[in-house]
MMTF fields as JSON, N, C-alpha, C and O atoms, coordinates in Angstrom:
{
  "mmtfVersion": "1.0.0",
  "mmtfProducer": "UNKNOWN",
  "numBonds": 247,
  "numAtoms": 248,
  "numGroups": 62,
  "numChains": 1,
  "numModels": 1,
  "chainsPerModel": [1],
  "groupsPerChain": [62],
  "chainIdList": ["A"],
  "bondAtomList": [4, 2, 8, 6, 12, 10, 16, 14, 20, 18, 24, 22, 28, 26, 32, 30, 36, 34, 40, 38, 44, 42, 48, 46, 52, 50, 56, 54, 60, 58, 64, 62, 68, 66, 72, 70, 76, 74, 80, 78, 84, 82, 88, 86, 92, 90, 96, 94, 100, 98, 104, 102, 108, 106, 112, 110, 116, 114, 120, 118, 124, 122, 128, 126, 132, 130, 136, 134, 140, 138, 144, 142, 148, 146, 152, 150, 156, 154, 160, 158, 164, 162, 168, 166, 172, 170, 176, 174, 180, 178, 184, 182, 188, 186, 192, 190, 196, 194, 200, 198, 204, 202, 208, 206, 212, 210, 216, 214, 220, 218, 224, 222, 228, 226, 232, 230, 236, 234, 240, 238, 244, 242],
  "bondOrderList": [1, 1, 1, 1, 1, 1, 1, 1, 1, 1, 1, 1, 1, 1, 1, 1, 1, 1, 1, 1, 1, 1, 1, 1, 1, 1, 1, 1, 1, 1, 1, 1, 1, 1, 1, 1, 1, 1, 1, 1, 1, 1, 1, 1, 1, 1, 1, 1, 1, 1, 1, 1, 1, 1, 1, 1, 1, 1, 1, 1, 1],
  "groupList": [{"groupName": "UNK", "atomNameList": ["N", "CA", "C", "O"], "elementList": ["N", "C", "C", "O"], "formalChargeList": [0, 0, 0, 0], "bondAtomList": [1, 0, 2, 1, 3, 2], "bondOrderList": [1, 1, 2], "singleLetterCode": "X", "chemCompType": "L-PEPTIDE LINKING"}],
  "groupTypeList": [0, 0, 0, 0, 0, 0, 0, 0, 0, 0, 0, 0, 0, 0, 0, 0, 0, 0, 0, 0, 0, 0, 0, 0, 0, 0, 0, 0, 0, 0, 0, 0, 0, 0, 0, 0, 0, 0, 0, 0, 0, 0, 0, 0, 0, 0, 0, 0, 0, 0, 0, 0, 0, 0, 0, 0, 0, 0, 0, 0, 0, 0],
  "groupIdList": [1, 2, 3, 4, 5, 6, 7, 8, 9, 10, 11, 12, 13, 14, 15, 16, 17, 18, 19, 20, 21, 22, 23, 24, 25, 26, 27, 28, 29, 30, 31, 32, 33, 34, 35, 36, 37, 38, 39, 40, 41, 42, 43, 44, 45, 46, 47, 48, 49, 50, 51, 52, 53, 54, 55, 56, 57, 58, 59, 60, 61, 62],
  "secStructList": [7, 3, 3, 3, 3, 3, 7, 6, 6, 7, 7, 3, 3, 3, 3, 3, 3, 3, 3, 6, 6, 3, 3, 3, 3, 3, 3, 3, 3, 3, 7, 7, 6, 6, 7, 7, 7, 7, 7, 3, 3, 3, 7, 7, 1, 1, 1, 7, 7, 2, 2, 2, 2, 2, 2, 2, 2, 6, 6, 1, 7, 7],
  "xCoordList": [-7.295, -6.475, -5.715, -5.393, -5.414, -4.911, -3.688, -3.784, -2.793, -1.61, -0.913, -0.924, -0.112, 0.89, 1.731, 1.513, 2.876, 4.311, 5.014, 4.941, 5.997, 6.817, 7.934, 8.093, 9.112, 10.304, 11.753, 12.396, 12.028, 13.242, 14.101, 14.196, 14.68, 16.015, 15.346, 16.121, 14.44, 13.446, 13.022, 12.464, 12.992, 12.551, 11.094, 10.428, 10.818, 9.702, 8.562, 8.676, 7.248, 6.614, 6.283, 6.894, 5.547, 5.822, 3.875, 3.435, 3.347, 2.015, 2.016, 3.05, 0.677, 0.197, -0.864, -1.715, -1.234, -2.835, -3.164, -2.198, -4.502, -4.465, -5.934, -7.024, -5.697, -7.53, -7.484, -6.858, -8.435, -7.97, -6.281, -5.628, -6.064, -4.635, -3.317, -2.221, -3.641, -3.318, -2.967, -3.762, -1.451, -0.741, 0.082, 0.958, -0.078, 1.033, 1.605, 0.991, 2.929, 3.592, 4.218, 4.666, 4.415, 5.732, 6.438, 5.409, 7.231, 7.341, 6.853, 6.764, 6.429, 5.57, 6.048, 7.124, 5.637, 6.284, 7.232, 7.193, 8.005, 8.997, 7.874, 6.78, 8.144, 7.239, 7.643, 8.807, 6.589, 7.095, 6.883, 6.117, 7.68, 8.421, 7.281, 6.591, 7.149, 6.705, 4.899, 3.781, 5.345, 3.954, 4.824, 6.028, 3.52, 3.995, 3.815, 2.873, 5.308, 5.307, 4.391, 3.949, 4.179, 3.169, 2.972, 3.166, 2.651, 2.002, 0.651, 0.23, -0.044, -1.462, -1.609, -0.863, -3.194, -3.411, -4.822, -5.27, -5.637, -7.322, -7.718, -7.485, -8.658, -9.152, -10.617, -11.297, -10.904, -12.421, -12.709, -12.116, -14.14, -14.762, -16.206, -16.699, -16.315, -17.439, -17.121, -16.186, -17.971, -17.833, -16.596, -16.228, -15.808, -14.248, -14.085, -14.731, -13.132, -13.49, -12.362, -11.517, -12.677, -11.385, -10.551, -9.337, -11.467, -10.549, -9.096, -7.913, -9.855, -9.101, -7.663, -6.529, -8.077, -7.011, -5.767, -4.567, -6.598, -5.736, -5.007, -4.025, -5.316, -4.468, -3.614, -2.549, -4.067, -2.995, -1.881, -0.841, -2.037, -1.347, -0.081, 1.095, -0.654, 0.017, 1.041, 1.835, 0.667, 1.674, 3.0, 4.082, 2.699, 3.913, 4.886, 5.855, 4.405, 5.674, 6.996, 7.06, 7.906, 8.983, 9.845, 10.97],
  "yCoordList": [6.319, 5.175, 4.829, 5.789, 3.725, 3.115, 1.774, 1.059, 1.687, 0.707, 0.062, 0.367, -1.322, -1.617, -2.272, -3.121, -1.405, -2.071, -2.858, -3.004, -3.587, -4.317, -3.687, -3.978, -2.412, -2.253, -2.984, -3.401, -2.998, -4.149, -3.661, -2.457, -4.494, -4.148, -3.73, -3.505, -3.662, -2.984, -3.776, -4.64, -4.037, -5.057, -4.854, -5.694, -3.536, -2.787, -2.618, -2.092, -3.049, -2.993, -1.411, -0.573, -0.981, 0.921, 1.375, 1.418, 1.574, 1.94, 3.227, 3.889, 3.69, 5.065, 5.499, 4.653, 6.462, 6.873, 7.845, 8.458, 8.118, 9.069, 9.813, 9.274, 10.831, 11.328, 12.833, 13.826, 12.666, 13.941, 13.633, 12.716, 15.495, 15.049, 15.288, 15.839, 14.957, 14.825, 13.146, 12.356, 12.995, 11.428, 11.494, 12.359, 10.397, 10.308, 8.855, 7.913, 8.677, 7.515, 7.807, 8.893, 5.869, 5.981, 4.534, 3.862, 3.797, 2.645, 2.086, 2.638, 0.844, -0.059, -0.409, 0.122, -1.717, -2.758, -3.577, -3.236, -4.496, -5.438, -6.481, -6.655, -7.081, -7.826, -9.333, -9.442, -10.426, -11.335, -12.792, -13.371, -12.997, -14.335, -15.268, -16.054, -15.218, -16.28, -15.615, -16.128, -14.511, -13.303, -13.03, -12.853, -13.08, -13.242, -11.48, -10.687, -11.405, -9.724, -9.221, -9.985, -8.47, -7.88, -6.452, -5.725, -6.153, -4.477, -4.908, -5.974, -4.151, -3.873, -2.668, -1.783, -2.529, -1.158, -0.884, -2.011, -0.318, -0.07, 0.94, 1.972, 0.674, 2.287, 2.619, 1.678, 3.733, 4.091, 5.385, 6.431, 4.619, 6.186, 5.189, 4.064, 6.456, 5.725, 5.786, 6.482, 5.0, 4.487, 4.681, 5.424, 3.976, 3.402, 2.488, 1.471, 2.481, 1.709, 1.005, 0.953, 0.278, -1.305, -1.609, -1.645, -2.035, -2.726, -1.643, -1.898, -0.558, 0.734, 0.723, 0.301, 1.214, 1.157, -0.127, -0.016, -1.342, -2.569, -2.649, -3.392, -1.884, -1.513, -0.515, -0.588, 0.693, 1.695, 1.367, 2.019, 0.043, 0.264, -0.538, -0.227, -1.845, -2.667, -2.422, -3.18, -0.819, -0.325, 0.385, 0.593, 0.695, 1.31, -0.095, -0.074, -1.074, -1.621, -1.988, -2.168, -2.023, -2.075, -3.451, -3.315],
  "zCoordList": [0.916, 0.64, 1.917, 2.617, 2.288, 2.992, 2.605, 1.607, 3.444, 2.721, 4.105, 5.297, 3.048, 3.671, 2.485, 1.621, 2.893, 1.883, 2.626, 3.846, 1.553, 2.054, 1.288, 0.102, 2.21, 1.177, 1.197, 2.16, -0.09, 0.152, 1.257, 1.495, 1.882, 2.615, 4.072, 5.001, 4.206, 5.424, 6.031, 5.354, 7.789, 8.182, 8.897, 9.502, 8.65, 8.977, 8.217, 7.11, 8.709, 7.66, 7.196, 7.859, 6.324, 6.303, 5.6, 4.451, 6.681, 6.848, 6.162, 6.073, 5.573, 4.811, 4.824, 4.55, 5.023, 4.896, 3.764, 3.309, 3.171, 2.438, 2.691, 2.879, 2.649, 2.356, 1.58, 1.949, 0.264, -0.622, -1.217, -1.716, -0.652, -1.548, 0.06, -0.039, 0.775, 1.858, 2.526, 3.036, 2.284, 2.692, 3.578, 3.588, 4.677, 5.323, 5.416, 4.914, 6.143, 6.314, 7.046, 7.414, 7.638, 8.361, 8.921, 8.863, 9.307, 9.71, 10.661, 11.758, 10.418, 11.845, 12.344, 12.62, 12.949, 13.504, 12.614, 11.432, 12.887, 12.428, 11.607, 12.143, 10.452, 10.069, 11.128, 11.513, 11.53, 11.752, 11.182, 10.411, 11.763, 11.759, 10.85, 11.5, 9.888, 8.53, 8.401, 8.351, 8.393, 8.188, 6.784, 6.6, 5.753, 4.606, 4.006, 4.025, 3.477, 2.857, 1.896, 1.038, 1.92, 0.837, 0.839, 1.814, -0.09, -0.829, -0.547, -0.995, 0.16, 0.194, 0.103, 0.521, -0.798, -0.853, -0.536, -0.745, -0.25, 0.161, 0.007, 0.636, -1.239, -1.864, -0.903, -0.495, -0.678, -0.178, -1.263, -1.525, -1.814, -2.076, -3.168, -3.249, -3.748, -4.476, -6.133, -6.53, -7.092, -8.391, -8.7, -9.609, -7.911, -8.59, -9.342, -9.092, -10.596, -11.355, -11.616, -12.51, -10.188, -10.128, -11.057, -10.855, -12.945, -13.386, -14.186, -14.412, -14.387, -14.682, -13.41, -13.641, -12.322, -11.363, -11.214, -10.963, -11.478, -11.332, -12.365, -12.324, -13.577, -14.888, -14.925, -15.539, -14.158, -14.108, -13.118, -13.208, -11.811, -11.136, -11.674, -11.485, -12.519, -13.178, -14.362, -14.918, -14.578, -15.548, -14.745, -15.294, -13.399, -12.367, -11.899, -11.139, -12.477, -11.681, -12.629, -13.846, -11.72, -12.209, -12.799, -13.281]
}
């Protein structure tokens, strides 16, 4: 897995990696100037089953 958040109050965007059960993070660059915020997330692997995930992730938010 791979990411990019956008956390409130943060003017940094905050990058992640994952492989197994092994994650890291940490802050990027400054987002800029009318670069539009966002949560991205990027799964790798095989027979993932998208609509399952886009459902479980949709139950974490707040």
């Amino acid at each position: 897995m791979k990411g990019i958040l956008n956390i409130a109050g943060e003017e940094d965007r905050f990058v992640f990696q994952g492989v197994h059960m092994l994650f890291d993070g940490k802050p990027d660059r400054p987002w800029k100037e009318g670069e539009t915020r966002k949560n991205e997330l990027v799964f790798i692997g095989r027979n993932l089953d998208e609509a399952k995930l886009r459902e479980d992730f949709k139950q974490c938010l707040v």
